[in-house]
N, C-alpha and C positions, 0 to 999 in steps of 0.2 A: 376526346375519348368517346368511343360508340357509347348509346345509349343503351346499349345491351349489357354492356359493363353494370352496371347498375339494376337491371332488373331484378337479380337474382334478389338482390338485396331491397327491396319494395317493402315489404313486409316489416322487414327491422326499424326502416328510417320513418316509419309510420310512429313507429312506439318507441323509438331513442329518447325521447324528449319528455317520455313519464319518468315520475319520479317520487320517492316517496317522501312524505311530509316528515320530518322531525324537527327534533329544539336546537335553534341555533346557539352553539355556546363558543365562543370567543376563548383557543387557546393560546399559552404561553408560545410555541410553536408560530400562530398564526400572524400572532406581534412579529415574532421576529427580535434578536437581540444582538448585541457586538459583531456575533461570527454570522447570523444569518437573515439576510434583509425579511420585512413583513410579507407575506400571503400576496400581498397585491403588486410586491416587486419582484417576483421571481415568475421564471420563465416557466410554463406548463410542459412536460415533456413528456414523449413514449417513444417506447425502440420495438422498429419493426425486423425480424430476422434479428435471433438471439445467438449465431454459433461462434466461433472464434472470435471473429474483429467487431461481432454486437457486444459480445459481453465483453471487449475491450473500452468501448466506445460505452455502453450502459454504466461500467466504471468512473470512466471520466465524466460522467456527466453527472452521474448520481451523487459523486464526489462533492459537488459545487453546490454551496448553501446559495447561489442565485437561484437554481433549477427546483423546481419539483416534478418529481418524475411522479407519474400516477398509474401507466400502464403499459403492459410488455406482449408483443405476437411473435406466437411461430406454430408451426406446423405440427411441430412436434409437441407432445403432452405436458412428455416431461422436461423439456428444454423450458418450457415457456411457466412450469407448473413453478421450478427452482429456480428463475429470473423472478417472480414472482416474488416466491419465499425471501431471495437477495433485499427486492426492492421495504419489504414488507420490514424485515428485520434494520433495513438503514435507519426507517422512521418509525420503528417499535410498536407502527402497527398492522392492519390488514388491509389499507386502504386500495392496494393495487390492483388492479381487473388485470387479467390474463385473456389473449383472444388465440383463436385462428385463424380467424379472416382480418387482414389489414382493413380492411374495411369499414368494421367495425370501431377500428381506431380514427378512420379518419371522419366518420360520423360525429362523433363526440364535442360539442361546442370547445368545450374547456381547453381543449389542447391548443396549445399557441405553436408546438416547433416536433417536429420528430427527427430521428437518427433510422436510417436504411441500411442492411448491412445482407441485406437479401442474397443471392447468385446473382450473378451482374444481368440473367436476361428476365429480370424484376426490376430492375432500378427505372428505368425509362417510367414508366407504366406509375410505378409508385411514386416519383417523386411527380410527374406530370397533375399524379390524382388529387396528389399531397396539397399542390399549388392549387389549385381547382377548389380545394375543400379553404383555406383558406390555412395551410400551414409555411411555418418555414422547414427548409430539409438539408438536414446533414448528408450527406450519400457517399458510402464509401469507392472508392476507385475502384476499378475502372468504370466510369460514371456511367459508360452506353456498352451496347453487346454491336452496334451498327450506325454506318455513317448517318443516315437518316434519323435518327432519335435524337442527336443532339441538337439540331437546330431545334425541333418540336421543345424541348426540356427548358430549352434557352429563353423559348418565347413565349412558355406556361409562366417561369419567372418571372418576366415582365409583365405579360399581359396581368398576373392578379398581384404583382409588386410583390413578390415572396424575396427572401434572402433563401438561397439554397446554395449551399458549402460543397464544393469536393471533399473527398477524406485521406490526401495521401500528407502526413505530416513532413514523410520526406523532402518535398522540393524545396525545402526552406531550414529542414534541421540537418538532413545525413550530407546535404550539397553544398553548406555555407561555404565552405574552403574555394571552391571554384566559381561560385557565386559574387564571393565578394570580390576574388580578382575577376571576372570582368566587368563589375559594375565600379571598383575600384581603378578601374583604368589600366592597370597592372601589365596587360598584354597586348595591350593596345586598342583599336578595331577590330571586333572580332569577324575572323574569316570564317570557322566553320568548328562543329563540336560533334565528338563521336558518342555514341549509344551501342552498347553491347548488351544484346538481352533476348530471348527467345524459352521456350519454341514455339512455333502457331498451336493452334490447337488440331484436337483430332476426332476421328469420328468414333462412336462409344458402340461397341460390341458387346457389351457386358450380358452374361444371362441372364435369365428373372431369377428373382426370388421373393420368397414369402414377404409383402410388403408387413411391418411392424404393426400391432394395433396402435400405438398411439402417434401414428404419422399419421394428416392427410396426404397419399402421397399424388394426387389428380392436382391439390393447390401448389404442391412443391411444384409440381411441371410446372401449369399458367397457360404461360403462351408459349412455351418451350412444345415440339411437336409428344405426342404419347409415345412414352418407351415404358416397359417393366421395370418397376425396382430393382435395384442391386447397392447394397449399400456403399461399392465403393463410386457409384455414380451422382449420390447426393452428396458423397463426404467433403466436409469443410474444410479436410487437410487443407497444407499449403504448396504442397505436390502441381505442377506444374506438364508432368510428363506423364499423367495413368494415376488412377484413380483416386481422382475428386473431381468434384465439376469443375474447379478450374480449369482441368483439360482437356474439355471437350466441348466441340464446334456448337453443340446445342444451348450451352448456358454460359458460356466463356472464349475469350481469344486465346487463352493459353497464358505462356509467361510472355508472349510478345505483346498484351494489354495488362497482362497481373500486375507484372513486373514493370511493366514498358508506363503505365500510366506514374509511375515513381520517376523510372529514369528520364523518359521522355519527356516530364512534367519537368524536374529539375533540370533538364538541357533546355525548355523554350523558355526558361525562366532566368536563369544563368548567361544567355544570348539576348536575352529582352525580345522574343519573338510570339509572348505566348497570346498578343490579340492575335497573330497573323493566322493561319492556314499555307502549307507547301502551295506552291502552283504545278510543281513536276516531280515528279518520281523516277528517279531513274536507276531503272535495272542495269547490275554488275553481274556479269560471272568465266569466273577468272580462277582454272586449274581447278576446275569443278567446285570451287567454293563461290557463292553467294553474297553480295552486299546491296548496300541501296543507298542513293546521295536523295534528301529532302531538299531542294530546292526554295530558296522564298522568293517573295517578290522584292523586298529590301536586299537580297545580293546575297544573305547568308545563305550558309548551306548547313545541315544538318546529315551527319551520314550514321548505317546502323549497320556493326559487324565491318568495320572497316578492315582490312588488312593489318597489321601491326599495330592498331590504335586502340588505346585503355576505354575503361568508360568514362564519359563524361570526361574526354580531353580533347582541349581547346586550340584552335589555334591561330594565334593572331598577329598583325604585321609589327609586332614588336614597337612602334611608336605611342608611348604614354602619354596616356589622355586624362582630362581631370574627371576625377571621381564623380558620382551620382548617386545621391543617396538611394537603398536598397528598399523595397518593399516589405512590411514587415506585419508581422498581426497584430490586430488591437485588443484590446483588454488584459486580460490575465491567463495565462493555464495554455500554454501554447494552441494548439489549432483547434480546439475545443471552445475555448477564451473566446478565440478570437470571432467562432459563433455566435456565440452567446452576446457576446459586445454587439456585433451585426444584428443582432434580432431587436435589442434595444433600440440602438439608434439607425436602424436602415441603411446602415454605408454596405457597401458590395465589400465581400469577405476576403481574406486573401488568395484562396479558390473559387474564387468566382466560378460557378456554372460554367460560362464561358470560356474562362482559363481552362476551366478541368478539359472542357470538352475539345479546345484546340489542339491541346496537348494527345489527347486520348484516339484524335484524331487521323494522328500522325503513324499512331499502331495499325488503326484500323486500313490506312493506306498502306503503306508499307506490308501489311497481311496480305492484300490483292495483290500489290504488283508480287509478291512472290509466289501464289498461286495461280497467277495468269503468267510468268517467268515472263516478262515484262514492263520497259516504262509506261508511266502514265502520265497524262496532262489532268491537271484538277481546277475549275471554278468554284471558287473558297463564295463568291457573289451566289453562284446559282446552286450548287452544292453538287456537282454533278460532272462527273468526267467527261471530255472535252472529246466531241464524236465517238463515242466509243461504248456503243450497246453494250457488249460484251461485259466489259466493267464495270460500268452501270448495274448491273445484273445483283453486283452485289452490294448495293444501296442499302437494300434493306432485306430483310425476311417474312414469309409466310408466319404468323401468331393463329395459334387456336383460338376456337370461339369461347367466349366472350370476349378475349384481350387483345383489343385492336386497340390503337391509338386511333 
């Protein structure tokens, strides 16, 4: 991350680390009893981006007598004022800080793990800083906004040993049925799985309006380019086609990453593909309709929008193979658990960063070859389409200043 990212904030990290003297008193709370481990075994938490799937995610976590949650960001006043109020009222007191600036939060020693629930063209950027500051990160799907960010994401985790979660619970609860027949053997070899899901995203015409006093609305951009407010341009709906940011090219892939980071994740999961990356892409169009076959290097194929083909339908050379046990989450509390377990004991979670980002990968490909209306060659090694400037081209994107990776 540029060093420019940081300047603004000089000032703060100077004086983060004052603090005021008072009398240590040793609560019942702090022991710890039957339902809830001691102060010194639970996990330190804050949720950065509080709107729909935060305050889904700030539930689940808040829920869990392992966690202590101590503090909540968002942009917004009162989003972040009434996650506050939430966190405050779980543990009957005031102890919770409310921010604006993520930043802020990841300054703070105490915090051991946060939950990101940002517009997706915030997730790269935070969880990178998150790893850097010395956190672990939940991050919900679709984990990148571009092909380029995920390998960066991939190797903040490593390089400072962070556990960092995907957040689609899907590939593993809405897909068991197809999941365990092909890891059951059921249909044999598998030949190929289809993916029905869309649309890309689009470009946002919306007109200004009076931006809200209690929005920052210049942090809500970021590194998104500057447009005017318009509330249906920040809105958290779950709208796919016009107005919310999911649908638009600036802060999202559409439903073809919204969506796609669920199905797509549950089909390289279901296939056992999800360490790989495509090596080909290849463009269909046939009676003016549209598809694309994923190609692997293992022989599968992976196709999206097939002709007659359901989602997430398999198809294989019918010869029964013995089973193999299925991948599963550890601890307790499904994909939430299965963090929090990870943060404990350091095992890689069952969306691994890497997973997520394989998976998520696969949108982001499939988004080009249908905006360039043709196939592509991909090096999953070098990250970089195979001779072809052009494609290349959309690697990555221009970010405002100061948020550069």
């Amino acid at each position: 991350m540029a060093s420019s990212l940081h300047a603004t904030r000089r000032d703060f990290l100077k004086t983060a680390s004052a603090v005021v003297a008072a009398p240590y008193i040793i609560t019942s709370a702090a022991l710890g009893n039957q339902d809830r481990p001691p102060a010194s075994d639970r996990i330190v938490m804050a949720g950065i981006g509080i709107g729909n799937m935060g305050n889904g995610d700030q539930g689940a976590f808040l829920g869990r007598g392992d966690v202590q949650y101590v503090a909540t960001c968002d942009v917004r006043h009162s989003v972040r004022e009434k996650s506050k109020a939430r966190v405050d009222k779980h543990y009957d007191n005031q102890d919770c800080e409310a921010y604006a600036d993520f930043r802020e939060i990841l300054a703070r020693d105490d915090i051991d793990a946060v939950h990101v629930a940002t517009p997706d063209h915030w997730h790269a950027i935070m969880v990178i800083e998150a790893c850097r500051h010395g956190k672990d990160v939940y991050c919900q799907k679709p984990e990148t906004l571009t092909l380029r960010e995920g390998p960066l994401m991939i190797e903040a985790a490593r390089r400072y040993a962070r556990v960092v979660s995907g957040g689609s619970q899907r590939v593993l609860e809405d897909y068991k049925t197809v999941v365990n027949q092909c890891w059951g053997g059921e249909i044999g070899a598998v030949k190929s799985i289809n993916v029905n899901v869309g649309p890309l995203s689009q470009a946002c015409n919306l007109p200004a309006q009076d931006v809200p006093e209690d929005m920052d609305w210049d942090l809500w951009l970021g590194p998104a380019p500057w447009a005017p407010y318009n509330e249906a341009r920040c809105s958290g709906n779950f709208s796919t086609s016009g107005n919310s940011w999911r649908s638009y090219i600036d802060y999202s892939g559409g439903g073809m990453t919204d969506w796609g980071a669920h199905h797509f994740g549950g089909a390289t999961f279901a296939v056992d593909v999800r360490e790989l990356q495509p090596a080909e892409v290849v463009f269909y169009e046939e009676d003016g309709k549209q598809h694309l076959e994923f190609r692997y290097p293992n022989g599968i194929s992976l196709t999206h929008n097939k002709p007659s083909k359901g989602n997430l339908e398999v198809e294989g050379d019918g010869v029964t193979r013995e089973p193999k046990p299925v991948p599963t989450y550890k601890g307790e509390g499904g994909i939430y658990g299965d963090f929090i377990e990870c943060v404990k004991t350091r095992e890689r979670p069952f969306r691994d960063i890497e997973f997520a980002v394989n998976s998520v990968s696969v949108s982001h490909l499939g988004s080009i070859a249908y905006r360039l209306k043709r196939s592509l060659k991909w090096d999953a090694a070098a990250q970089q389409f195979l001779d072809d400037s052009e494609a290349n081209r959309y690697l990555d994107r221009a970010r405002r200043e100061p948020w550069q990776i």
